[in-house]
N, C-alpha and C positions, 0 to 999 in steps of 0.2 A: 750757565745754569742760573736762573732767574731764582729772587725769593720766592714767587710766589710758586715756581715750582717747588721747594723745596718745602715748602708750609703745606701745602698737596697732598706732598709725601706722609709727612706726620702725622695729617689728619686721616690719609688713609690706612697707615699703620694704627694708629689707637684706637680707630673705631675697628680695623679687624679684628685687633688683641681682645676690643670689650666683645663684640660678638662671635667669633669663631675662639676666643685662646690663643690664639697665634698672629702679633704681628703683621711676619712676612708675608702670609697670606694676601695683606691689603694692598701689597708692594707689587704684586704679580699683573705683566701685562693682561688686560679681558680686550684682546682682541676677535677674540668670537662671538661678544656681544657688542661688536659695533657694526655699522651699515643699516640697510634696508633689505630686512628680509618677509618684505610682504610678497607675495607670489604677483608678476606683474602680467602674467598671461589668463587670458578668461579662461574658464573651464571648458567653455566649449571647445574653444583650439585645442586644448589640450585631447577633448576627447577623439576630435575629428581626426589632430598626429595619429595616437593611439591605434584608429579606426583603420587610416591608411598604413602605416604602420605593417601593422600586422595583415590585411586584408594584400599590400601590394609586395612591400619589402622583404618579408618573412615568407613569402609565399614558395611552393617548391624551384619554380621558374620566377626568379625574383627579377626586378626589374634596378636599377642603376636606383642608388639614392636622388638625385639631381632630377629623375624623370618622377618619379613618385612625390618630390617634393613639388614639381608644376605641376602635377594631377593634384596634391593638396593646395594649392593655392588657387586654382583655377575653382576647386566645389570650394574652399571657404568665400571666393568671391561672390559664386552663386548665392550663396545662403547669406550670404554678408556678414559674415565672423571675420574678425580681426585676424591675420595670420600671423605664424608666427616665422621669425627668421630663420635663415639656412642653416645658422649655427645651433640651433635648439633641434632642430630636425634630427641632426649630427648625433648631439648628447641622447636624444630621447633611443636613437637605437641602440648605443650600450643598454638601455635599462628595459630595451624586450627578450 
C-alpha cells in the first residue's frame, strides 16, 4: 500500500463526511461510474436490428438467428450503415 494511496483515502473520506455526513461513504468502490458508456452503435443499426428483428425472428415461422443476422447485414451493406456484431444481434433478442 503506497502513501499516496492512503492520502486518497482521507481525502476521500473528509470530503464525503463535509458533503454527505458520512465518511465511509467516500471509502466505497464507484465502480459503476467508470468505463465508457457512450452508445458506440449508430441509431440506424440499431433501428434496422430492431426492424429485422421483429419483421424475421419473431415472426410465426421464425427463421434461425444466424440467417436473419446475413439478411441484416446483407440490407445494412446495401444502404451503407455500419453493422453491427453477431454478439449484439444475440443481446438485442432478449430485449424483444
Amino acid at each position: 500500500m503506497t502513501p499516496r494511496s492512503v492520502q486518497n483515502w482521507i481525502a476521500a473520506y473528509r470530503q464525503a463526511e463535509a458533503e454527505m455526513g458520512c465518511g465511509y461513504l467516500g471509502l466505497l468502490d464507484r465502480a459503476s461510474q467508470r468505463g465508457n458508456r457512450s452508445p458506440r452503435v449508430p441509431d440506424a443499426s440499431k433501428e434496422l436490428l430492431r426492424e429485422y428483428l421483429s419483421t424475421h425472428y419473431t415472426a410465426p415461422v421464425a427463421k434461425r438467428a444466424a440467417s436473419v443476422y446475413r439478411l441484416y447485414c446483407a440490407e445494412a451493406q446495401a444502404q451503407g450503415i455500419p453493422s453491427v456484431g453477431e454478439t449484439h444481434l444475440l443481446s438485442g433478442i432478449g430485449s424483444i
